[in-house]
N, C-alpha and C positions, 0 to 999 in steps of 0.2 A: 600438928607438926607434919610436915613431909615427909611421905613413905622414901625410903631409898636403900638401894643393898650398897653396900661399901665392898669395893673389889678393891681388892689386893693386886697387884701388878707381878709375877715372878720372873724379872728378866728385862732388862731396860735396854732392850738392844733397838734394832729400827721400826719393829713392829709395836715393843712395849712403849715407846715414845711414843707416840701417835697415839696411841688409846687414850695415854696419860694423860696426852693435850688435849683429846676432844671431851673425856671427859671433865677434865678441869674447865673447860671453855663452855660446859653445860650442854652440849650437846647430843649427852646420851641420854632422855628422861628417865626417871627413878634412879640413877643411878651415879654413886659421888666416890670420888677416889679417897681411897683408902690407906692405903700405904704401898710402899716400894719395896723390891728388894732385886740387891745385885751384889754379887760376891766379887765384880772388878771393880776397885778405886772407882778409875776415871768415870764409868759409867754413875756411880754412887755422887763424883761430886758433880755430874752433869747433872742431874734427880736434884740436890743441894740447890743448886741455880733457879732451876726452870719451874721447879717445886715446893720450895723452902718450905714451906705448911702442911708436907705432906709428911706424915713418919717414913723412915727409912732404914730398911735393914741390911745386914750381910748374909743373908742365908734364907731359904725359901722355912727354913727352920725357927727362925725366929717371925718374919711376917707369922706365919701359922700360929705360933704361940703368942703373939702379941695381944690377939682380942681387940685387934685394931680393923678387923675385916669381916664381911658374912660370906664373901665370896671372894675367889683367884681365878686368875687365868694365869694358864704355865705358856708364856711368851720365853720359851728355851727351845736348843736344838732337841729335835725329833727324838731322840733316845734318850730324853729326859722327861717327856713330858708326861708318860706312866707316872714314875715314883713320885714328882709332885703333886699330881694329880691324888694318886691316893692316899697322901700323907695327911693334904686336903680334907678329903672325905670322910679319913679317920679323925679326927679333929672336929667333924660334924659343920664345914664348910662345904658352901658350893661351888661346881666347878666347871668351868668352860674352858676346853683345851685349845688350844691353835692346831690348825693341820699340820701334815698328818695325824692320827692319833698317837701313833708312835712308829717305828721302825718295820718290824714286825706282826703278826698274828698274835704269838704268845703273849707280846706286853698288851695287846690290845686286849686279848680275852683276857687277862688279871683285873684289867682295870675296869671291863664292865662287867665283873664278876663283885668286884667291891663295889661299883657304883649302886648294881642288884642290892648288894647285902644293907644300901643307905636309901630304901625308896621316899625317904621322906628330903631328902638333897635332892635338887638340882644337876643335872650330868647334859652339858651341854657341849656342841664341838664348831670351831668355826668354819662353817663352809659358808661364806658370805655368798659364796655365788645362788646358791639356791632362794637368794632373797633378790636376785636379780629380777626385774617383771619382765624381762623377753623369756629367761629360763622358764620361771615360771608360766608365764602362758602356754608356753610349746608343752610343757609339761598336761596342762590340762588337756591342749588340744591331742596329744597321743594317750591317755587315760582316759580320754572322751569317745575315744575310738574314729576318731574325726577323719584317719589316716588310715585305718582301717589298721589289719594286724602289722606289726613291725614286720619287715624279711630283708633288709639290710642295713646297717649305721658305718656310717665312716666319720674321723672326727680329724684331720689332718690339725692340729697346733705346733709350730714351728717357729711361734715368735718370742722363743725365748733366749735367742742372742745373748751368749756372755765372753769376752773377750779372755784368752789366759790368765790376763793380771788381776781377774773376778775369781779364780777359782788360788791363786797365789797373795788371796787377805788374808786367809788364817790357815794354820796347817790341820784342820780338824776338815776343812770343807773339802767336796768332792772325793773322800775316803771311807771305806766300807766301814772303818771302825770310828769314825769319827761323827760322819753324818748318815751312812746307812743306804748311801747308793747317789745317784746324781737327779737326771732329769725327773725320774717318774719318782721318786721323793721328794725334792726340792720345788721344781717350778711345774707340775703337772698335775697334784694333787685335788684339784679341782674339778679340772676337766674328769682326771677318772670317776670324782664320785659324780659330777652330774651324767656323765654316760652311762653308767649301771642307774643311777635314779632315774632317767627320762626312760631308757630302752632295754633297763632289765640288768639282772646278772647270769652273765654268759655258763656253760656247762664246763665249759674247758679254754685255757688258750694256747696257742702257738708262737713264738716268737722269737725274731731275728735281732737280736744288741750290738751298737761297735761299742765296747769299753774303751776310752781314751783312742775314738775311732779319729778326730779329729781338735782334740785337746789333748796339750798333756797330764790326764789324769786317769785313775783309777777304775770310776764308775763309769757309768753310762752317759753316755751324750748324743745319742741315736738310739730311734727303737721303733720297731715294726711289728704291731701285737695282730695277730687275727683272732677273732674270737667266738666259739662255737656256741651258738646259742639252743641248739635238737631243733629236729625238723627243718633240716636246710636254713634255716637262721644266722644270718653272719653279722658279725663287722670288724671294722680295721680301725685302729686308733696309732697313729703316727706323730713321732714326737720328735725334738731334735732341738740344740743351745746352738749349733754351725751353724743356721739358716740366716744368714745377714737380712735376705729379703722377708721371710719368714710369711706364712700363711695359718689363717686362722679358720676353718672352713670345717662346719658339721652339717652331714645329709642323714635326713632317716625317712628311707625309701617304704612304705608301706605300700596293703591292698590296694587301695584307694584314695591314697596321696605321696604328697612327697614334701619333706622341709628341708630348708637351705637355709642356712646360718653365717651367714660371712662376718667375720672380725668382733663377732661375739655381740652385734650393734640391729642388726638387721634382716630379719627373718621373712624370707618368703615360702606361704603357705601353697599348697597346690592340690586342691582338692575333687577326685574324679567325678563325673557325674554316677558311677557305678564300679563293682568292680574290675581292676585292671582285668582279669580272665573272663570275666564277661564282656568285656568292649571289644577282648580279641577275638571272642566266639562268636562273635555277633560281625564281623566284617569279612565278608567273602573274596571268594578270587577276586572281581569287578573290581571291589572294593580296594583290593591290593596293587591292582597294577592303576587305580585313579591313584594310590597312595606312591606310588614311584613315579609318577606322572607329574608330581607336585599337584595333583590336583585336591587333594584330600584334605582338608582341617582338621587336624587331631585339636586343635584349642577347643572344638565345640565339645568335647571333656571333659574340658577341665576349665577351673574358676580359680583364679588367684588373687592372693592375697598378701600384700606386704605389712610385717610387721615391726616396730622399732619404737622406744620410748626413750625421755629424758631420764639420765641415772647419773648423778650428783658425785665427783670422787668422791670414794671414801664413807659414801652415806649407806653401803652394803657391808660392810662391816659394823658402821654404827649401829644399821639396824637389828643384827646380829646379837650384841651388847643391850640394844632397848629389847629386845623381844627375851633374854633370859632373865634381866631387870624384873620385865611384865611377868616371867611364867614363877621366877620365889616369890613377887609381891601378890599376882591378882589370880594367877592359874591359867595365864594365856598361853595354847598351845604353842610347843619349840617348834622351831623351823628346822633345828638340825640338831634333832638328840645325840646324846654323846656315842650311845652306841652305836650311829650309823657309819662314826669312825672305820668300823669292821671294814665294810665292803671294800672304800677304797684301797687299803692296805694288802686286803687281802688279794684285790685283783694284779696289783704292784709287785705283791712276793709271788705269785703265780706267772707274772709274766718273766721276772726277773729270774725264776726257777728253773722255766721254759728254754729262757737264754743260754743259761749255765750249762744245762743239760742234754740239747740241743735235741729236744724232744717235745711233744705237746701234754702239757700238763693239765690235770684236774680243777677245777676252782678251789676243791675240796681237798687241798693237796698235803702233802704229808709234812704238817710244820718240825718235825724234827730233824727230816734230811733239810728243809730251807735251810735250819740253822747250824745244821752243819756245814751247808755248805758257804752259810755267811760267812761262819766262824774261821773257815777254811782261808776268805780270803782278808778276812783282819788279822790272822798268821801271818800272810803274807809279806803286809804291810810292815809288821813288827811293831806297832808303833802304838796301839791300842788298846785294851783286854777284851779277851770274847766275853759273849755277849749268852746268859741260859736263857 
């Protein structure tokens, strides 16, 4: 018989759709849909239609108790995907969250504290991009040391354009108590964690927010992070939903190179022949005024390299889906364990801290004042319940 984990789906909104079709469409190998669950009607008799053969539940409560699943993904807003997740767990199912891991620091460390308490589970988290092969290469080529040490990143993404009548579909979205902040929750999640996975996690950051700077809403839809890395170490990660023209653009400036990354598509490599302080010790006065003279070749350097591969929509998340498949059936390492959840989150509450407080914050920073000062502003709102 064919080996296969049966995922459970929690949550049939635009992302659980998609999985449900690819994998009903056989597209994920080892792996066969399992059953549904959606606590809205409409969404339930959409599941009815598109799925007839699939069981179907009202509540992430009954999927779990069904015995119809070896595994779930919590395809739910962000501040639910903790308590599914570990209701999961406990149940002795595996589990693959969607990004973020959750809202917060606090639900994050609960959840890889139960994931700990089940080492014989599965605890996986979707960062598809990390299965991207341009990520990936750049990835090796700065752990190869190819670039010599990091000493600056900048990651400009601004192509996340959403019009007001996007953030006026549901009265949960773009609300502290609802969805838990705007840009760097919702549409930037990625980018944070491949920035701290290619170029480290920072010591501290800085940062500038407009809240409903250029929307009318609540959260963030502008943001200006710097980020300290010790030992003169920097970078900027700018983000922004107003940019109509929108830029997608990461540099990471090393010893003895440099990468450029445009539109997520396209990497060009730039590798010194030596490093940059020594190409400049080694060029004298003569040497300088040939170099204002235009007469001087700095290309003789350096050596470049463009990089760019074929990536299929949607086949980075698939792969996602086969690689947690592969790690319950055969023991093939994860591409994005659940725990690495942490990082991005926690770089998110740090920057968003920053904002609040109009101060430079620790990475290390004090989760009980974040959540007070969450808490402070889903009071605000009235509209909500805070949030331990």
């Amino acid at each position: 018989m064919t080996r296969e984990v049966r995922l459970g789906i929690v949550g049939y909104g635009a992302q659980g759709s998609v999985y449900a079709q690819m994998i009903a469409d056989g597209q994920v190998p080892g792996m066969a849909l399992g059953a549904i669950a959606d606590r809205n009607p409409q969404r339930r008799e959409a599941v009815a239609r598109e799925h007839p053969d699939t069981p179907l539940h009202t509540s992430h409560e009954e999927l779990i108790a069904s015995r119809q699943v070896d595994a779930v993904i919590t395809t739910l807003p962000h501040y639910d995907h903790p308590a599914v997740a570990m209701a999961a767990l406990d149940a002795g199912l595996h589990v693959l969250v969607e990004k973020p891991a959750a809202v917060y620091t606090k639900q994050v460390r609960e959840l890889i504290e139960a994931a700990d308490a089940k080492p014989e589970l599965t605890f996986a988290i979707m960062f598809n991009q990390r299965t991207n092969p341009l990520y990936r290469r750049i990835k090796e080529i700065v752990d190869a040391g190819e670039i010599g040490a990091i000493r600056r990143s900048t990651w400009t993404i601004t192509t996340w354009w959403r019009p007001q009548g996007y953030y006026e579909q549901s009265a949960w979205r773009a609300t502290w108590g609802g969805e838990g902040g705007g840009v760097l929750v919702n549409q930037s999640p990625h980018q944070l964690d491949l920035w701290q996975w290619i170029c480290g996690v920072p010591k501290s950051v800085f940062a500038k927010a407009g809240f409903g700077f250029r929307r009318n809403i609540a959260v963030e839809d502008e943001v200006t992070a710097v980020a300290d890395y010790g030992d003169g170490v920097t970078g900027v990660f700018i983000t922004a939903t107003h940019d109509l023209v929108g830029t997608d653009r990461l540099e990471i400036l090393g010893d003895r190179g440099k990468i450029v990354v445009d539109g997520s598509k396209v990497a060009t490599v730039t590798r010194l022949s030596q490093d940059e302080v020594d190409i400049s010790a080694s060029i004298g006065p003569e040497d300088v005024r040939k170099m204002f003279r235009g007469e001087m070749q700095l290309e003789q350097y350096q050596d470049t390299e463009e990089i760019s591969f074929d990536s299929a929509w949607g086949s980075q998340h698939g792969e996602v889906l086969r690689n947690f498949a592969a790690h319950i059936l055969d023991g093939e390492p994860l591409l994005a364990p659940g725990a690495d959840g942490m990082h991005g989150v926690r770089l998110a509450n740090a920057i968003h801290l920053s904002a609040w407080l109009g101060k430079e914050v620790p990475i290390d920073f004090d989760e009980d004042l974040y959540l007070a000062e969450l808490n402070q502003r889903i009071r605000d709102e009235g509209e909500f319940p805070e949030r331990s």
